[in-house]
N, C-alpha and C positions, 0 to 999 in steps of 0.2 A: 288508651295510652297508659302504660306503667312505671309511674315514678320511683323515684329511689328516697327523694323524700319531699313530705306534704306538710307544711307547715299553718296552722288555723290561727285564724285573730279574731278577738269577737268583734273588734271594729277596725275601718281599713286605715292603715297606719302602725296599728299594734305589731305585726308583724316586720317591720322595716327598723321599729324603732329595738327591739327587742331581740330579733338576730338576723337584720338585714347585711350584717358584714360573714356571717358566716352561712347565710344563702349563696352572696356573693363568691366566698371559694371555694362550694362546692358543688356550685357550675363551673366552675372555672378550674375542676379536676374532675368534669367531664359528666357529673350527676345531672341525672335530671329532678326538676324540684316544680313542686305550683305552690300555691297559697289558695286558702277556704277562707274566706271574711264571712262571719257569722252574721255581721249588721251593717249596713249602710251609715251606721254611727248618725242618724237622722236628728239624733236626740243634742248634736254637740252645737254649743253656743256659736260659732263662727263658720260658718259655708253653709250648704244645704250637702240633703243624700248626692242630689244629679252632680254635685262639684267632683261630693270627693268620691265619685264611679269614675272622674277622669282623671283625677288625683292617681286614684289605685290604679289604671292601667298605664299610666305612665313612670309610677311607680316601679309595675310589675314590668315594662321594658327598658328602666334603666338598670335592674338586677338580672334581667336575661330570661325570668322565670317562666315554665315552659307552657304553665296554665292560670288562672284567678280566677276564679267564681266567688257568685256572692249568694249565701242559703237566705237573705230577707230576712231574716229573723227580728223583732222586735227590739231596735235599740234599748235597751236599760231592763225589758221586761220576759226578756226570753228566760226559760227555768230549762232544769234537768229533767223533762220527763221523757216520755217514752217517743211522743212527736217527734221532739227534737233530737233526740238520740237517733233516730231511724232515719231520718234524714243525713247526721253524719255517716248514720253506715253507710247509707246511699255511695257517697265521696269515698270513703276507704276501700269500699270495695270495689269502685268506679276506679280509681288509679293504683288500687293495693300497694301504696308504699312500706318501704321497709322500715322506714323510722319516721316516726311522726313527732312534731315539731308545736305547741299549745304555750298557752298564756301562762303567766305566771299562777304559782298557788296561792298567795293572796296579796292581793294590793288595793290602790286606794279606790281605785274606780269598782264597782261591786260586779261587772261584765267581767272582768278579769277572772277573777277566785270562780263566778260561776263558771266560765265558758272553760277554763283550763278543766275544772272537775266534768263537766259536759263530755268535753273530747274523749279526757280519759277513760272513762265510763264506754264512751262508745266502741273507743279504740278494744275493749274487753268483750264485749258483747258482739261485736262484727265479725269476731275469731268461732259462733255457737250457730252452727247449722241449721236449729232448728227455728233461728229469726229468718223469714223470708222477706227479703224485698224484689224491687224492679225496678230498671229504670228502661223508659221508651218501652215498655210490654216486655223486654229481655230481664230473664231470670237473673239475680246475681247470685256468684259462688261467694261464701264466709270466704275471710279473708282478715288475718289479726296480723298487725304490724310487731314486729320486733321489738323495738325499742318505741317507748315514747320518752322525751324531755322537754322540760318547762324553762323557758325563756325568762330572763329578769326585769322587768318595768319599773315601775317608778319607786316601791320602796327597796332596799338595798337589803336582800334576800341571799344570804352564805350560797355560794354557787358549790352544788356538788364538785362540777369538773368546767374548765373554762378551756374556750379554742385561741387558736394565736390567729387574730385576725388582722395582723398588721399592716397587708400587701390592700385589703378592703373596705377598709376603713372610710374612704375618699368615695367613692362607691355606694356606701351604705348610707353617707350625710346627703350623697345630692337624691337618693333615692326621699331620704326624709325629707329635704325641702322640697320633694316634686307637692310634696301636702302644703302648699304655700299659703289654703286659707286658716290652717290651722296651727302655724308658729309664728313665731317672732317676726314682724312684721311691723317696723316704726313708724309707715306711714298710713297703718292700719287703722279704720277709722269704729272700728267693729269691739265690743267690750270685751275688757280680759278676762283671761281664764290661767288657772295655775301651767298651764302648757303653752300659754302664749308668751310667756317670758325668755330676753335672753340665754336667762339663767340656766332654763330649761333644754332648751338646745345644747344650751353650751356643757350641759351636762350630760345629755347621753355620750359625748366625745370624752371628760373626760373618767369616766367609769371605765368606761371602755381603756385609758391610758392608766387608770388606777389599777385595772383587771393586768394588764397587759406587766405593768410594772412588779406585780406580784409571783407573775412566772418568769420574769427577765423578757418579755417582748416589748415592742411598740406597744398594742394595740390587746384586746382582749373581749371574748363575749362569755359571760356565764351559763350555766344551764343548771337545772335542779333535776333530779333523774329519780326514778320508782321502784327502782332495781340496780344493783351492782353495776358499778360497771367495769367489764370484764378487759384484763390486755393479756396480748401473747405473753410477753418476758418486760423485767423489771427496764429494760433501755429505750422500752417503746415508750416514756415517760420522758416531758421532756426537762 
């Protein structure tokens, strides 16, 4: 299956919380999109791995998303090396998307800063013929994505270019609370955590109205980008 775009989270939830409203509208203008969870987030204080693998596919069908997989990777302890890098090739060149979608460049959780330089790394090297991989015994063809962009998470990171995500918004919140063992939750009997606060919910919403308010919308998701990014003519701005 050939996606148009493949969005990675080093644990599941990263991705929903970080640009689940702009997955959201572009299935919903016909794209096709998966998500790659790097870790079963095994390591997080409230639920277990088995919870949040039903978290994440329910997750991934309140957003529509066309695929999810999970690489297992070592909650807290996976690195950039060649292992890990060849397994995302695996994925890139399994759906060869055209824009790839990763973690922020750095934030507070240390998965983050790794897992976004991971991807990108790999998103580089999966474009060089002479890495072979396979998946099932079938050979794969190099295959380097177009664009990559970096999603914004918990610290407040200057967004190169932000989407108008006003119409998905509503969409993107219940995708995040399909993660029910890991937010705000008042009759939760389970120890907090800096994400287990209202505060924190209530703030992916309004970044998002912050973001939105800054280009005259509703609604708003930032990205940080590695390259230009290119328009036809000055009106395609909005």
């Amino acid at each position: 299956m050939k996606l148009d775009i493949l969005a990675f989270g080093a644990h599941p939830d990263d991705v929903e919380l970080g640009c689940g409203a702009t997955i959201a509208k572009e299935i919903s203008l016909g794209k096709k999109v998966g998500i790659i969870d790097l870790t079963r987030g095994e390591l997080g204080t409230r639920g277990s791995a088995d919870l949040r693998d039903i978290e994440a596919a329910n997750a991934a069908n309140i957003l529509g998303v066309s695929v999810r997989e999970n690489l297992g990777f070592a909650d807290g302890f996976f690195v950039n090396d060649k292992k890990h890098q060849l397994e995302i090739i695996k994925m890139i060149r399994k759906y060869q998307p055209e824009i790839v979608l990763c973690n922020a460049i750095d934030d507070r959780h240390i998965d983050h800063g790794k897992g976004s330089t991971l991807v990108s790394d790999a998103c580089f090297l999966s474009g060089l013929m002479k890495i072979e991989t396979e998946i099932e015994g079938d050979t794969q063809e190099k295959w380097r994505p177009k664009l990559v962009y970096h999603y914004i998470q918990w610290k407040n990171i200057k967004p190169d270019f932000v989407v108008d995500v006003s119409e998905f918004i509503e969409k993107k919140m219940k995708a995040v609370y399909a993660y029910s063992s890991q937010f705000y939750d008042p009759n939760s009997k389970e120890p907090e955590t800096p994400i287990t606060s209202k505060n924190f919910t209530d703030s992916v919403e309004y970044r998002a109205r912050d973001l939105g308010r800054l280009i005259g919308v509703n609604y708003a998701e930032g990205f940080t980008t590695e390259r230009y990014v290119a328009i036809e003519n000055l009106d395609k701005l909005i």
